[in-house]
RODO-2510 file (C-alpha; in nm, 4 decimals, decimal comma):
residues 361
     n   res          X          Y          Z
     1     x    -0,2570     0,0049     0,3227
     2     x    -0,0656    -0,1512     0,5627
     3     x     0,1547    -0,4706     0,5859
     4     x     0,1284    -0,7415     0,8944
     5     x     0,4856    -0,7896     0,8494
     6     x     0,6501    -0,5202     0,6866
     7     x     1,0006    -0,4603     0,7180
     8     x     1,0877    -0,1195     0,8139
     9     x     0,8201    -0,0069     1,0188
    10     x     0,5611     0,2801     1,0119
    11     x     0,3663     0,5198     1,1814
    12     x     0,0908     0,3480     1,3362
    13     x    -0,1763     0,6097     1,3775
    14     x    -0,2366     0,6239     0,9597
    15     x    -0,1967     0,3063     0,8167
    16     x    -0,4258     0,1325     1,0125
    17     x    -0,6492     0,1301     0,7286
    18     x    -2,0538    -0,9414     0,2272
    19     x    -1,9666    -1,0642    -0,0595
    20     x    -2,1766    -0,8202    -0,3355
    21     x    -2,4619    -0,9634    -0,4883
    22     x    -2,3946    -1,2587    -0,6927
    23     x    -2,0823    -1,2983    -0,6685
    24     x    -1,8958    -1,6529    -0,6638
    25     x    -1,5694    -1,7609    -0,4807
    26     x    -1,3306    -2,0728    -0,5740
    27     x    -0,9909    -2,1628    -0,5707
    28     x    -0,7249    -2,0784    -0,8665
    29     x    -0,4752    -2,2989    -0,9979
    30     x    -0,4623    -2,1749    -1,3470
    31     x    -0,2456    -1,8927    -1,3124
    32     x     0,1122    -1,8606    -1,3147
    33     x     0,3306    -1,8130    -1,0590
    34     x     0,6907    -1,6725    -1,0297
    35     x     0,8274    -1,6342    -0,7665
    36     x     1,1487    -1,4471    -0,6132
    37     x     1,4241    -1,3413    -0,3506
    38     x     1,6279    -1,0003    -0,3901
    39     x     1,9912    -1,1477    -0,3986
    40     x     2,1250    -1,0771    -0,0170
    41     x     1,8122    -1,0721     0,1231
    42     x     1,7739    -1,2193     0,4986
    43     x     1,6624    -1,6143     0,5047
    44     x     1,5369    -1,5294     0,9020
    45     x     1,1903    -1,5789     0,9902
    46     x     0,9693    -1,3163     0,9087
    47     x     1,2540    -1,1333     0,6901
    48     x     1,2889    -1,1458     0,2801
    49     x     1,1391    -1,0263     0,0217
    50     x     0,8787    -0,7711     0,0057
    51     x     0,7008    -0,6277    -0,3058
    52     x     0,4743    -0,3341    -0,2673
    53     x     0,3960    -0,2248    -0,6312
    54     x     0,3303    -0,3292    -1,0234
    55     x     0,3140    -0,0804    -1,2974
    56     x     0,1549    -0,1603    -1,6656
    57     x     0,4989    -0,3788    -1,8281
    58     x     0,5391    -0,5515    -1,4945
    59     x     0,8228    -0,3769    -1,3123
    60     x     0,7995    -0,4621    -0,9218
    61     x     0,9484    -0,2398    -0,6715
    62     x     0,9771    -0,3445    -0,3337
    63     x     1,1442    -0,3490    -0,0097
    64     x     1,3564    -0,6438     0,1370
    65     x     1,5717    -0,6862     0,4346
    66     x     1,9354    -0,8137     0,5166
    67     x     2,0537    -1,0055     0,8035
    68     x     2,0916    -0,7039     1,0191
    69     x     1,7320    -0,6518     0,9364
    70     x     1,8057    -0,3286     0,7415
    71     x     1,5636    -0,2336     0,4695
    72     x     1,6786    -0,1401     0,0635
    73     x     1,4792    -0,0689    -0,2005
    74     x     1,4560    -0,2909    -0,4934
    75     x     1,3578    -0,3226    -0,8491
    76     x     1,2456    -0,6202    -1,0558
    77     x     1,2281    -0,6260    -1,4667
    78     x     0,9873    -0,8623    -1,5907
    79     x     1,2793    -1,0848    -1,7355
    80     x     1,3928    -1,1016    -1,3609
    81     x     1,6888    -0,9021    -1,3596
    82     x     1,6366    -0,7418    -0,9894
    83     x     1,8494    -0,3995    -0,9054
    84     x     1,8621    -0,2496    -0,5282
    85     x     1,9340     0,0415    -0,4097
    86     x     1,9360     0,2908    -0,1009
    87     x     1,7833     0,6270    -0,0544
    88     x     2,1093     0,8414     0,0553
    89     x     2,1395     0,9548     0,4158
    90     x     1,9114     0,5809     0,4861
    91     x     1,9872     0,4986     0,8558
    92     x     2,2601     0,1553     0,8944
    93     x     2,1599    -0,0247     1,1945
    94     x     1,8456    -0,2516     1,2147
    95     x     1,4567    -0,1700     1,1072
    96     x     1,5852     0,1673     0,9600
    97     x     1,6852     0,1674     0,5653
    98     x     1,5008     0,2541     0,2761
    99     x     1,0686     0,1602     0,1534
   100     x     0,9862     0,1305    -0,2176
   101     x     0,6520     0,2294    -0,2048
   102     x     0,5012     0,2951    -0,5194
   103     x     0,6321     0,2853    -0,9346
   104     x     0,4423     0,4805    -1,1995
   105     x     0,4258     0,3464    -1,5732
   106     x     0,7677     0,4879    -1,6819
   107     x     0,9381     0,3213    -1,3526
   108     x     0,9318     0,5595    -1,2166
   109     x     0,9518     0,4419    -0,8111
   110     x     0,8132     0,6914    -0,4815
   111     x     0,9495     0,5733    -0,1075
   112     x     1,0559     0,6861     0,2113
   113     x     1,4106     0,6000     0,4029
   114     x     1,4283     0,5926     0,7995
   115     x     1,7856     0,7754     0,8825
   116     x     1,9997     0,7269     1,1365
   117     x     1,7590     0,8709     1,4309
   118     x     1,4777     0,7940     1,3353
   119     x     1,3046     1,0074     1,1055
   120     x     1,1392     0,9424     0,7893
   121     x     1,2006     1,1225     0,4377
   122     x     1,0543     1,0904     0,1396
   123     x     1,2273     1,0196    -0,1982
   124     x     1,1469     0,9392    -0,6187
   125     x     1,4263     0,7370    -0,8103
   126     x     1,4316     0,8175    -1,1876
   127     x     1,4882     0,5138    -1,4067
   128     x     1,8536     0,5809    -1,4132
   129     x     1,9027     0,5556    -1,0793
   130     x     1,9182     0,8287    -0,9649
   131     x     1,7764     0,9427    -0,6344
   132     x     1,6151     1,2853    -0,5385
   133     x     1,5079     1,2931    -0,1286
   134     x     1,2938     1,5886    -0,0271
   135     x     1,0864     1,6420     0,3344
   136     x     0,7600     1,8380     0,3357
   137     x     0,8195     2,1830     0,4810
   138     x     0,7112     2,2109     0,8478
   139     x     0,7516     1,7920     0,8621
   140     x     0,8705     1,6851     1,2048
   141     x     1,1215     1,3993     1,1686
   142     x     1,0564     1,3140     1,5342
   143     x     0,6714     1,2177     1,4720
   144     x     0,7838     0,9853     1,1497
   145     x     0,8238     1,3114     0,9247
   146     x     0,7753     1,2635     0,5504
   147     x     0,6041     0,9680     0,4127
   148     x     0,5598     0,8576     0,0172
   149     x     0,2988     0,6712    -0,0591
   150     x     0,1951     0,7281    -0,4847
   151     x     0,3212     0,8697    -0,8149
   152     x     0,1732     0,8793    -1,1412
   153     x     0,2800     0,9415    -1,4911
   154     x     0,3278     1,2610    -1,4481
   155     x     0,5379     1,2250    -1,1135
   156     x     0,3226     1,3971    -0,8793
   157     x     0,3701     1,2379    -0,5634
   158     x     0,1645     1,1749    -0,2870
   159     x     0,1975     1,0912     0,0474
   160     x     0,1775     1,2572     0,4106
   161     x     0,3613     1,4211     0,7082
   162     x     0,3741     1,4865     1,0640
   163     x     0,4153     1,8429     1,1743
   164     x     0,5589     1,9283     1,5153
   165     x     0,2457     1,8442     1,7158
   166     x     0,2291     1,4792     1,5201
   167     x    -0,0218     1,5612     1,3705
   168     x    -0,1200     1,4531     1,0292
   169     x    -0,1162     1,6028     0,6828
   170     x    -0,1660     1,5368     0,3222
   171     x     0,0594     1,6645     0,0756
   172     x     0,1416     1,6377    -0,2785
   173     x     0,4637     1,6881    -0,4371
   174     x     0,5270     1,8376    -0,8421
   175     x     0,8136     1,6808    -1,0377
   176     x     1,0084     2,0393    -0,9956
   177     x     0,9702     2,0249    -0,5946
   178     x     0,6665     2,1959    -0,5468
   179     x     0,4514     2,1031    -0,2267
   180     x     0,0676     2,1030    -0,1640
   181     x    -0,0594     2,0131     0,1817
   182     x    -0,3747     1,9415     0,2269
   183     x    -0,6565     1,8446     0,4794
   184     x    -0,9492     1,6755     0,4701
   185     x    -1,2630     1,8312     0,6561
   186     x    -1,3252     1,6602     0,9818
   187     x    -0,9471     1,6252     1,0190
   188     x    -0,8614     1,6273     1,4221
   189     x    -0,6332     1,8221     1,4984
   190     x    -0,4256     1,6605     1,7941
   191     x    -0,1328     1,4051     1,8138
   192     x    -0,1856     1,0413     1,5766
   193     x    -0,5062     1,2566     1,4113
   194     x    -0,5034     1,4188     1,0678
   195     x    -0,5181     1,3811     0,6846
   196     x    -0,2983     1,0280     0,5580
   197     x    -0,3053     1,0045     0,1868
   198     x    -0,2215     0,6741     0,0114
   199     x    -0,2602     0,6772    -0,3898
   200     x    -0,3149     0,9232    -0,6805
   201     x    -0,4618     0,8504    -1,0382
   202     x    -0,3116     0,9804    -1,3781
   203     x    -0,5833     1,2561    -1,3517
   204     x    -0,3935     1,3698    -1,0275
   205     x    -0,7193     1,2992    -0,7948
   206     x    -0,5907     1,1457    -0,4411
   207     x    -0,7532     0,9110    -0,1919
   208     x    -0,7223     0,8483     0,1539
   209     x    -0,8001     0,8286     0,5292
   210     x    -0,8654     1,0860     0,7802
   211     x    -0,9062     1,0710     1,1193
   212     x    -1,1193     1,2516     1,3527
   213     x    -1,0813     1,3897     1,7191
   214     x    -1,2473     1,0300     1,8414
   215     x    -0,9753     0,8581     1,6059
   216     x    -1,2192     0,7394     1,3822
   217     x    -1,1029     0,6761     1,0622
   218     x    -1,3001     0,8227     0,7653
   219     x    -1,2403     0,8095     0,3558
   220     x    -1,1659     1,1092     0,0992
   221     x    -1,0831     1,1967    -0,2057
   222     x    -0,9262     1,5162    -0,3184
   223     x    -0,9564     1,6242    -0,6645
   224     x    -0,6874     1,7630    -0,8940
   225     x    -0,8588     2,0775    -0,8810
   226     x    -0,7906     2,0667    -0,4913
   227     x    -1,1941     1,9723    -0,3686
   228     x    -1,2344     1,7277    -0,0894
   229     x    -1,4866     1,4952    -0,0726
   230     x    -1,5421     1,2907     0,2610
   231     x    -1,7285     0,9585     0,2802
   232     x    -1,8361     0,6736     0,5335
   233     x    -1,9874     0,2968     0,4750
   234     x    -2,2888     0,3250     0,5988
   235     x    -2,2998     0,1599     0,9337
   236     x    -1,9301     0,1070     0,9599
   237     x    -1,6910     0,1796     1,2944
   238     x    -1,4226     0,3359     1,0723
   239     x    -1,3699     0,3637     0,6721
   240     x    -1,0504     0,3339     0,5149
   241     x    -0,9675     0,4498     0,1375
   242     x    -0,6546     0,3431     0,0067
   243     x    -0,6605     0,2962    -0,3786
   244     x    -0,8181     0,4977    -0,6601
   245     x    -0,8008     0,4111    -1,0304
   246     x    -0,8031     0,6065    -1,3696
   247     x    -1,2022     0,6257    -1,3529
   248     x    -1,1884     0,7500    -0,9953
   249     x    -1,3483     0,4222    -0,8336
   250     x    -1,1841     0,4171    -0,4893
   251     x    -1,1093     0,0473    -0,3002
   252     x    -1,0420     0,0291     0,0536
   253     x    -1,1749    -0,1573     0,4334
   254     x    -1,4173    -0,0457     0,6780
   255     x    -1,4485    -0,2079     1,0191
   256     x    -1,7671    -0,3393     1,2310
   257     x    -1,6160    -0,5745     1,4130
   258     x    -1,4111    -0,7154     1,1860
   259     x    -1,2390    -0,5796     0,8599
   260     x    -1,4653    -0,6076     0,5103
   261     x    -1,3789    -0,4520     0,1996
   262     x    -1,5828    -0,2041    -0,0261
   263     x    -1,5417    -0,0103    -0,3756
   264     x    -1,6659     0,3254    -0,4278
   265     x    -1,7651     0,4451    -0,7810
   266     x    -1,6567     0,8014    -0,8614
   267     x    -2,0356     0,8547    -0,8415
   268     x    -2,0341     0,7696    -0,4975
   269     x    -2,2076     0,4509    -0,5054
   270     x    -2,0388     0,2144    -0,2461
   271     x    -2,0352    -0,1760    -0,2784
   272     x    -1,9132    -0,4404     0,0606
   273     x    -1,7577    -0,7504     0,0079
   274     x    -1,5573    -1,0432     0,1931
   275     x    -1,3377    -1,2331     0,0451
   276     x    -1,3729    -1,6101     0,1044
   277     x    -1,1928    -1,7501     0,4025
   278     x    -1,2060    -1,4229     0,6070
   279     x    -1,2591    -1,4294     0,9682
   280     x    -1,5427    -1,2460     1,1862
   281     x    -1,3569    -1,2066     1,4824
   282     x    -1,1904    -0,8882     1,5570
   283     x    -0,8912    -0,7977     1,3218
   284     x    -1,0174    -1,0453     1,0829
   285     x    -1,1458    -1,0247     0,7806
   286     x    -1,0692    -0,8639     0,4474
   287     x    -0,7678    -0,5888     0,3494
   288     x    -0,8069    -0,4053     0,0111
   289     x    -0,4624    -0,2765    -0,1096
   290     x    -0,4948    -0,2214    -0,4776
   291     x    -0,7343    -0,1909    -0,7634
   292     x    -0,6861    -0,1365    -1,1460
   293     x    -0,8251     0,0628    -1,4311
   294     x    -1,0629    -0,2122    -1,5165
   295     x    -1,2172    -0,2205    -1,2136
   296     x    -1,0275    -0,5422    -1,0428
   297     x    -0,9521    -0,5620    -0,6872
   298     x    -0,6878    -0,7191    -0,4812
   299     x    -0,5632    -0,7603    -0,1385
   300     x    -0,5616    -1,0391     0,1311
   301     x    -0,7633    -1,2088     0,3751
   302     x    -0,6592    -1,2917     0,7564
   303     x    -0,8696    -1,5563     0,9645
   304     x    -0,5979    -1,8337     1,1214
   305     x    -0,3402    -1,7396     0,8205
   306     x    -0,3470    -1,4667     0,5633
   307     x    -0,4500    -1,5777     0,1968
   308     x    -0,4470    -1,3251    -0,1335
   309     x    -0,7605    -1,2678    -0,3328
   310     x    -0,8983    -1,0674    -0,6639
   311     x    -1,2265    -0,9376    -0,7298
   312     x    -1,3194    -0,8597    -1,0841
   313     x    -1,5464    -0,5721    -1,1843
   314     x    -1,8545    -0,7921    -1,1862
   315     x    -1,8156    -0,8931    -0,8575
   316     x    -1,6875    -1,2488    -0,8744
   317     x    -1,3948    -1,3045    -0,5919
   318     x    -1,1169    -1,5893    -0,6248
   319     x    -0,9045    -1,7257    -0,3731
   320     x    -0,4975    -1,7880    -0,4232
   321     x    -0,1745    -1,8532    -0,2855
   322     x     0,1794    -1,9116    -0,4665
   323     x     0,2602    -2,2774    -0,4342
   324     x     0,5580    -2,2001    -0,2020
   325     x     0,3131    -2,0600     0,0704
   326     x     0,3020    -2,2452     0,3757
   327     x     0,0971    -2,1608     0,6975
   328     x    -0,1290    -2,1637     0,8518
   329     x    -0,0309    -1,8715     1,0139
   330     x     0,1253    -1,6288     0,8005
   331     x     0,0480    -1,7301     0,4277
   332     x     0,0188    -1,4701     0,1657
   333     x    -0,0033    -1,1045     0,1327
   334     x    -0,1322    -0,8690    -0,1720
   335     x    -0,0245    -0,5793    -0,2486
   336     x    -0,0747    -0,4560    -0,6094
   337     x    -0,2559    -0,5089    -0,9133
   338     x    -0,1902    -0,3471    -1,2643
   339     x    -0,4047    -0,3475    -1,5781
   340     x    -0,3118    -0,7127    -1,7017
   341     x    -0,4214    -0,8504    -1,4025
   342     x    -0,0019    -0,9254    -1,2784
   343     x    -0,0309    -0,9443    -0,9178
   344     x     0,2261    -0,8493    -0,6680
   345     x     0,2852    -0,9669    -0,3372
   346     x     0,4457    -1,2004    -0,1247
   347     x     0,4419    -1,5195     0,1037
   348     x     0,5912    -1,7076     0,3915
   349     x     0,7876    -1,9793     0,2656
   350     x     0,8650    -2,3297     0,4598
   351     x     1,1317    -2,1624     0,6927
   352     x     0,9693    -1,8818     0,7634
   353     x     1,1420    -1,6420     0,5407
   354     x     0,9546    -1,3776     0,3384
   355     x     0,9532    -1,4470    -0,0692
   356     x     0,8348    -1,2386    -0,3485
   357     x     0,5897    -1,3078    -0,6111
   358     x     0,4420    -1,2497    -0,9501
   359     x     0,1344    -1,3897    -1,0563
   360     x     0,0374    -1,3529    -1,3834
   361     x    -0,3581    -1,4629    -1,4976
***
């Protein structure tokens, strides 16, 4: 799922991406909240901190930018102690750099770097540090290349490309180098059209998005065994998977005229929701990035400001935002949840600037 602000940039075509029956909304103050800068990250407006993932002991990974708005990776333990790094042959001057997109349970972390002209790689960074970059054969740096999205325990990574027509493809990527490209049925097959694919369970199944020849966006899921299943919301202008867990339940949006969110059992049974506070108007509404083994859901609302939110399995949606978050217009943004319920994500502070945070139930 995308960011409204994120630092680095990314290919616009793909990462576009009701409350259910009974369920209650309120405001939390009970949780805890900690909250972060990398060390050398930019105080401008609209730069900082930006975490994008939360595995099972808490380790963040993120991306944050400098004051030549340049993007690094970083890593946060959950006593604090926050590394960075950079994906080699990462571009120098401004908006190119390196994404920490994903961490797995053994940290573990998946990204992409932009280099010098451009172009997009992807890359995994053992826990040592060390950094292996790879590009999906037939991936056409001039059309964004090779983009990283997921990895699971067992490393498989999974992301997508752009070939040499721009269009789209899905691909996953073994721990020995290994690629599998993928598309889903209904693909198109012209420029900003294809297969995007955004997470992968521990059982190796993938979600994602596809879009069509009208550039309609649609959901799939593409099971370890390499079978592609393609689904809609019913009466929805575009459907947009972006999570799946352990049990194969996959979150994501769909669109009418503004954004709602929806969970999909592995069954196929689909549930809408809106979190509390989002707007009807167009571009409004509710953005799923992230749900857990147990069934939780997070992401963030947008109406005049953004706000985060959780939904547990039952259904029951709450409301937050760190107490550094100031708005209205910019406010808080979710991006992962792991099985404790930590929460990862970050806010606009009082000068603008972009901070991390941790929020822990």
């Amino acid at each position: 799922m995308p960011n409204p602000r994120n630092a680095i940039g990314i290919a616009a075509a793909c990462l576009c991406f009701l409350l259910a029956a009974g369920a209650s909304a309120q405001r939390v103050s009970k949780a805890t909240y900690i909250e972060f800068a990398v060390p050398g990250a930019s105080t401008a407006p609209g730069q900082g901190t930006f975490p994008t993932a939360i595995n099972e002991a808490g380790v963040i990974a993120g991306t944050y930018s400098d004051a030549n708005s340049l993007s690094h990776g970083f890593v946060r333990s959950p006593a604090g102690t926050i590394a960075t790094f950079d994906a080699p042959g990462s571009g120098t001057q401004a908006y190119q750099g390196t994404r920490a997109n994903a961490i797995n349970a053994a940290g573990v972390i998946a990204g992409d770097y932009k280099d010098a002209v451009n172009g997009y790689h992807g890359y995994v960074r053992a826990t040592d540090g060390a950094i292996t970059t790879f590009n999906v054969p037939g991936a056409n740096p001039t059309c964004f290349g090779t983009l990283a999205y997921a990895i699971n325990a067992a490393r498989l990574v999974a992301g997508y490309y752009a070939d040499a027509g721009c269009v789209y493809h899905g691909y996953m990527r073994a721990v020995g180098g290994a690629v599998t490209t993928f598309d889903a049925p209904g693909a198109g097959t012209e420029q900003g059209q294809g297969t995007c694919a955004y997470s992968i369970n521990e059982a190796g199944d993938i979600a994602g998005t596809y879009f069509d020849a009208n550039l309609v966006g649609h959901g799939f899921v593409r099971s370890a065994a390499g079978g592609i299943a393609t689904f809609d919301v019913p009466g929805s202008n575009g459907t947009y998977a972006g999570s799946i867990n352990t049990a194969g339940a996959v979150a994501g949006n769909y669109d009418d005229e503004a954004s709602h969110g929806f969970v999909r059992s592995a069954a196929g049974a689909i549930i809408t929701f809106d979190a509390p506070g989002g707007g009807t108007q167009f571009g409004h509404g509710t953005y799923v990035t992230s749900i857990n083994s147990a069934g939780d859901i997070t992401g963030y609302f947008l109406a005049r400001g953004y706000g985060g939110f959780i939904r547990s399995a039952s259904g029951k949606i709450l409301d937050f935002e760190p107490p550094g978050a100031v708005g209205p217009y910019f406010g808080t943004i979710v991006n992962a949840i792991n099985q404790a319920g930590e929460i990862a994500g970050y806010y606009a502070g009082a000068n603008d600037m972009d901070y991390g945070f941790l929020r822990i139930p």
